[in-house]
C-alpha positions as CSV (number, residue, x, y, z in Angstrom):
1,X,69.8,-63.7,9.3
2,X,70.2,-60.9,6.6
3,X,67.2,-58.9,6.4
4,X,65.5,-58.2,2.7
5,X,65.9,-54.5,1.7
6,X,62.6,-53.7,0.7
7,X,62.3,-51.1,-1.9
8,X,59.5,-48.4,-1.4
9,X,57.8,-47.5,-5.0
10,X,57.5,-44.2,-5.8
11,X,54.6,-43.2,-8.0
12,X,55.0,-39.9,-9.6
13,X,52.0,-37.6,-9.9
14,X,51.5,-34.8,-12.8
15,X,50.8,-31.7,-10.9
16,X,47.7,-30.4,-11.0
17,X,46.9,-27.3,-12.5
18,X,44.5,-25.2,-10.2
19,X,41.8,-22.7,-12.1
20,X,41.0,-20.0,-10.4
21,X,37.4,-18.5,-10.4
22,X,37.3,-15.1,-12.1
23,X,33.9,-13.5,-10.5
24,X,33.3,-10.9,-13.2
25,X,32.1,-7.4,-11.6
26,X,28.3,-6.6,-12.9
27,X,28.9,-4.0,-15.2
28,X,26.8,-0.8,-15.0
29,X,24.9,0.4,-18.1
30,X,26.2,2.0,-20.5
31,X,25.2,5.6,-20.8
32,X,23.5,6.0,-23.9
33,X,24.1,8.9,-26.7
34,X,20.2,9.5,-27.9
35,X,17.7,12.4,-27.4
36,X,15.6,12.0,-24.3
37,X,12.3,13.5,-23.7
38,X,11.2,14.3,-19.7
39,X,7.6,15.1,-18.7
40,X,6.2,16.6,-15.6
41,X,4.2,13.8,-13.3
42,X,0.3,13.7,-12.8
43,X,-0.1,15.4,-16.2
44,X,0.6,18.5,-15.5
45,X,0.7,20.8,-18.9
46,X,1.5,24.3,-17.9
47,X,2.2,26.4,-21.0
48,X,5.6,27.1,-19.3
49,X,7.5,25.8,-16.2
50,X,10.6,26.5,-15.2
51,X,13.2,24.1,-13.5
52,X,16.0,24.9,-11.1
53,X,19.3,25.0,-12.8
54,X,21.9,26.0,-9.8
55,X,23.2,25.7,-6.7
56,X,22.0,28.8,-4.1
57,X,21.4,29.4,-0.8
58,X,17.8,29.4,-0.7
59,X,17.2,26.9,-3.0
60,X,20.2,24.2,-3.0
61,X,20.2,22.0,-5.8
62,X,23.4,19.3,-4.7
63,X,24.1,15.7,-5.6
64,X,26.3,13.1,-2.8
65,X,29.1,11.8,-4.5
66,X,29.2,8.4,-2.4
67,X,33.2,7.7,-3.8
68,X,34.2,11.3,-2.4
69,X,31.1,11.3,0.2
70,X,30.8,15.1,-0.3
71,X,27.8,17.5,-1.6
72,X,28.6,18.5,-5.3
73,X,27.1,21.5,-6.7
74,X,24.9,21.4,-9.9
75,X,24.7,24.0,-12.5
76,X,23.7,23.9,-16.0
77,X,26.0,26.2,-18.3
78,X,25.5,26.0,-22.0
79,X,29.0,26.0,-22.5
80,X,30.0,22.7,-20.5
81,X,30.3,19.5,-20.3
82,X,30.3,18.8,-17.3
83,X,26.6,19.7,-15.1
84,X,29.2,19.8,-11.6
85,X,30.4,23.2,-10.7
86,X,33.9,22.1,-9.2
87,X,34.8,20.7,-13.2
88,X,33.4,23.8,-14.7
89,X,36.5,26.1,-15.6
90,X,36.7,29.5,-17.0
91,X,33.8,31.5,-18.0
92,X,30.2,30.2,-17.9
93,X,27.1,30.6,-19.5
94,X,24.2,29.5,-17.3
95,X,21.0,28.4,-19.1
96,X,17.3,28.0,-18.8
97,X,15.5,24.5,-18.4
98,X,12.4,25.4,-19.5
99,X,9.0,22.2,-19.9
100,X,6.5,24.0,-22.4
101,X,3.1,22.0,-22.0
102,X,4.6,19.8,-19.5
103,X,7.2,18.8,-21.9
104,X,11.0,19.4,-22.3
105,X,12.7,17.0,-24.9
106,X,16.6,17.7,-24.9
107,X,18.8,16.5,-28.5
108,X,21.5,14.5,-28.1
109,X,24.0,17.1,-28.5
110,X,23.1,18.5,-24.9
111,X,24.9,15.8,-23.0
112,X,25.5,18.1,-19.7
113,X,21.7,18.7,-19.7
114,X,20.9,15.2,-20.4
115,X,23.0,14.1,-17.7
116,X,21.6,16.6,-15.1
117,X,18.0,15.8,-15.9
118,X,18.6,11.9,-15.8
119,X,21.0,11.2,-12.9
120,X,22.0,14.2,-10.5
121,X,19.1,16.6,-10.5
122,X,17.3,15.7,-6.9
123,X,13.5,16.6,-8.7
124,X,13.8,13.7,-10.8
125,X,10.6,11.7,-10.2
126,X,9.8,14.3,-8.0
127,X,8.5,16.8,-10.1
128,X,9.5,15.4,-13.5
129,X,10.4,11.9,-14.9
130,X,12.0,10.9,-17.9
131,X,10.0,8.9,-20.5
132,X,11.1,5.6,-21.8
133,X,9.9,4.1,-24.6
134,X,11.1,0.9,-23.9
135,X,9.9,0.9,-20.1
136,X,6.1,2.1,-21.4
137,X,6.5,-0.7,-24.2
138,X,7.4,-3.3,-21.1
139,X,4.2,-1.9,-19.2
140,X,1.7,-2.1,-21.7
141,X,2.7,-5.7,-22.6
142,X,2.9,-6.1,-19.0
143,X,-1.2,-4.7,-18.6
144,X,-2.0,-7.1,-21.7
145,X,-0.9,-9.9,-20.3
146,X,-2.7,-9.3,-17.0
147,X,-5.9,-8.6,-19.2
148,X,-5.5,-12.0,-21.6
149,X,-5.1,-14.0,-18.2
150,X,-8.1,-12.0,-16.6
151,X,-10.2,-12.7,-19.8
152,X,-9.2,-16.2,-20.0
153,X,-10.5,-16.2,-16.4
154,X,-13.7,-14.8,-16.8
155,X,-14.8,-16.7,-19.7
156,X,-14.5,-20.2,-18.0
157,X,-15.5,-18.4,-14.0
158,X,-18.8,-20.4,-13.3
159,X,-21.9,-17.9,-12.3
160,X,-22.0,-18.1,-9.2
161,X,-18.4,-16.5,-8.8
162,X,-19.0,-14.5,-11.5
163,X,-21.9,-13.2,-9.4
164,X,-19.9,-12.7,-6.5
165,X,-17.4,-10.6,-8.1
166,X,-19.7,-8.1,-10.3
167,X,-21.6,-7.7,-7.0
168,X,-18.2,-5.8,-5.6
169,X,-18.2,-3.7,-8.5
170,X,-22.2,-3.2,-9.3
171,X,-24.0,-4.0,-5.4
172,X,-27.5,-5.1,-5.3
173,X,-28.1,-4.3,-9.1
174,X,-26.3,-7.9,-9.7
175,X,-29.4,-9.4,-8.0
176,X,-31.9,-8.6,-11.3
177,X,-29.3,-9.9,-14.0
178,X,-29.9,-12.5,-15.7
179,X,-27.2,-15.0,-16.4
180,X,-26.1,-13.4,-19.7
181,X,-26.1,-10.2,-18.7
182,X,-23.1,-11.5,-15.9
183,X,-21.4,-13.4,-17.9
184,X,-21.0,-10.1,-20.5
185,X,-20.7,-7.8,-17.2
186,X,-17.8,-10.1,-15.9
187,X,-16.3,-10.2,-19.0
188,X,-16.3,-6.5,-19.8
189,X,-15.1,-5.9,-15.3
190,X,-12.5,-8.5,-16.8
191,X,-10.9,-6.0,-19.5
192,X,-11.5,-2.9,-17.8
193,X,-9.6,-3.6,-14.6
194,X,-8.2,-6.6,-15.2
195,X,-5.8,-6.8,-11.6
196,X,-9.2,-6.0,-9.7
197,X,-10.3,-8.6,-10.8
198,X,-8.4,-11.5,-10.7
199,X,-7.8,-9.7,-7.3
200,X,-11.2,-10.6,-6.9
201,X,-11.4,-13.5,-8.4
202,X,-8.7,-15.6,-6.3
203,X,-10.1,-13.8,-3.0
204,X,-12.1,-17.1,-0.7
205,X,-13.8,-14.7,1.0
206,X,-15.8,-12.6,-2.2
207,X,-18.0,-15.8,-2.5
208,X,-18.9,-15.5,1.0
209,X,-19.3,-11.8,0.9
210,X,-21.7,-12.3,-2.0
211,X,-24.0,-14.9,0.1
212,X,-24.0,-12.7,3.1
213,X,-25.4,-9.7,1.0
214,X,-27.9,-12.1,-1.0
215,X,-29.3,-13.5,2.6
216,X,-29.7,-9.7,4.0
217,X,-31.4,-8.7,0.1
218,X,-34.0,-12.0,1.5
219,X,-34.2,-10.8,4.6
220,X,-33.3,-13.6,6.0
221,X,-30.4,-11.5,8.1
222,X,-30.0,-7.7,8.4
223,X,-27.5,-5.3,9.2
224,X,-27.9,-2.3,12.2
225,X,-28.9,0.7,11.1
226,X,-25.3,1.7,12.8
227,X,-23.7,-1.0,11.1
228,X,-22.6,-2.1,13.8
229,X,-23.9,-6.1,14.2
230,X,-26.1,-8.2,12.3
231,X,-29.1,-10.1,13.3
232,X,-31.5,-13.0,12.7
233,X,-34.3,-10.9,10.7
234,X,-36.9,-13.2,12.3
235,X,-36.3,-12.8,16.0
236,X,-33.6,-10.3,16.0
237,X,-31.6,-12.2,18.1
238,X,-27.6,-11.0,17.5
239,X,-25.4,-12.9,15.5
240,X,-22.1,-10.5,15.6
241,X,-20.9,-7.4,16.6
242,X,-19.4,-5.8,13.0
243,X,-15.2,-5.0,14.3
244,X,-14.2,-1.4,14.1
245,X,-13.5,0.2,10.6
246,X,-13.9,-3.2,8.7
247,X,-16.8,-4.0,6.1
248,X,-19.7,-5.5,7.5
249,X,-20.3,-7.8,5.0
250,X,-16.4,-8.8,4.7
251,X,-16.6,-9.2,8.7
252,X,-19.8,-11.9,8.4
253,X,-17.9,-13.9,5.8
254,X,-15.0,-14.2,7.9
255,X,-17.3,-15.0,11.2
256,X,-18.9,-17.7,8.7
257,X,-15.5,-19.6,8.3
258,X,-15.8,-19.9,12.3
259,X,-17.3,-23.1,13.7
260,X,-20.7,-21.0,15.2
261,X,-20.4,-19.5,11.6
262,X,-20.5,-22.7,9.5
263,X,-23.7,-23.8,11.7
264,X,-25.5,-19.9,10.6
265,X,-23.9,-20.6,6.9
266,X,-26.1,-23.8,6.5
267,X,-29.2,-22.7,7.9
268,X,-29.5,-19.3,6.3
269,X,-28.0,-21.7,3.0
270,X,-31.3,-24.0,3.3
271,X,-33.9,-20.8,3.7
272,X,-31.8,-19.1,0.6
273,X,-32.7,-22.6,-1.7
């Protein structure tokens, strides 16, 4: 019996073209053709202060070139471009960077002493930093921000927290306030140091701090004279011992979070009311 030839099909496919992924290096920032102005840190304003300009012996001034891992010398010469010493040729004319009144703002026409100042010299934000207008612009819209959200904050804080937290900055004082007088304190504590504050604010134990000091001010508890523990005012029985180099007050909030602590919370709570 003949046996059927059976014919495979064949189905042709279209090759398929294969992208490949092009990872794009980050590109470093562009070096920027503008005068700059650099100021000596903690606002220091001598009439006149002199910066290193070279390379010695006794006072190296050397940047590591991580492609050739080697020490470069730096030099500023008037007549370069260049602020390395191995691509200075010929003869060179060293000059003077001078600050006068804590200041030293270099045109945009000194590109070797722009570029020494603002990426090789090792005192940079050491002794001196350069001053950015865009970066102060970025922080003070960063410090109102902080302020609108502390503000924001203190206006709708209820007076008991508000209480708690002017009592961190003013002490006992908050005890003879009237309510007004908080809420304007908290508000103005809210402006002035606006971190501190919501710091403060979003701290669990602050309230608990405040209600520890307002039961010692009632002499319902007190603190050692060493500071050391704190007692039942009316039989002076112990209730803690204060730990080493830790607030006393932030130590009893903490020991009133404890489970012998919640039992002390209510009762001093019902003698406060």
């Amino acid at each position: 019996m003949a046996k059927k030839a059976i014919a495979e099909e064949t189905i042709e496919v279209a090759p398929q073209k294969v992208e490949k992924t092009v990872v794009k290096k980050p590109t470093k920032p562009s070096w920027e053709i503008k005068d700059r102005t650099y100021l000596l840190k903690g606002g220091k304003q001598p009439l006149t202060y002199m910066m290193q300009g070279r390379h010695s012996r006794r006072f190296p001034l050397l940047w590591f070139d991580t492609n050739s891992n080697e020490q470069r010398e730096l030099r500023y010469a008037t007549n370069m471009n260049s602020p390395f010493r191995d691509e200075q040729k010929g003869e060179v004319t060293l000059g003077h960077i001078m600050f006068q009144n804590g200041v030293l703002t270099v045109p945009k026409e000194k590109q070797n002493l722009q570029k020494l100042l603002s990426l090789y010299h090792p005192k940079k934000n050491v002794i001196y930093y350069e001053f950015d207008q865009v970066e102060v612009a970025r922080d003070e819209l960063e410090d109102l921000e902080w302020e609108l959200e502390a503000l924001n904050l203190a206006k709708n804080i209820d007076i008991d927290h508000a209480e708690a937290i002017l009592r961190v900055e003013l002490g006992s004082k908050v005890g003879a306030m009237s309510s007004k007088e908080i809420k304007r304190d908290v508000m103005l504590f809210a402006k002035k140091n606006a971190v501190l504050f919501l710091n403060l604010a979003n701290d669990e134990n602050v309230e608990l701090r405040n209600f520890a000091i307002k039961a010692s001010e009632a002499n319902i508890i007190y603190l050692a004279p060493d500071q050391k523990s704190i007692h039942w005012s009316s039989n002076n029985k112990k209730l803690m011992v204060v730990p080493f180099d830790e607030n006393p007050y932030s130590a009893f909030a903490s020991y009133l979070k404890t489970d012998e602590g919640v039992e002390v919370y209510k009762s001093i709570e019902k003698k406060l009311n």
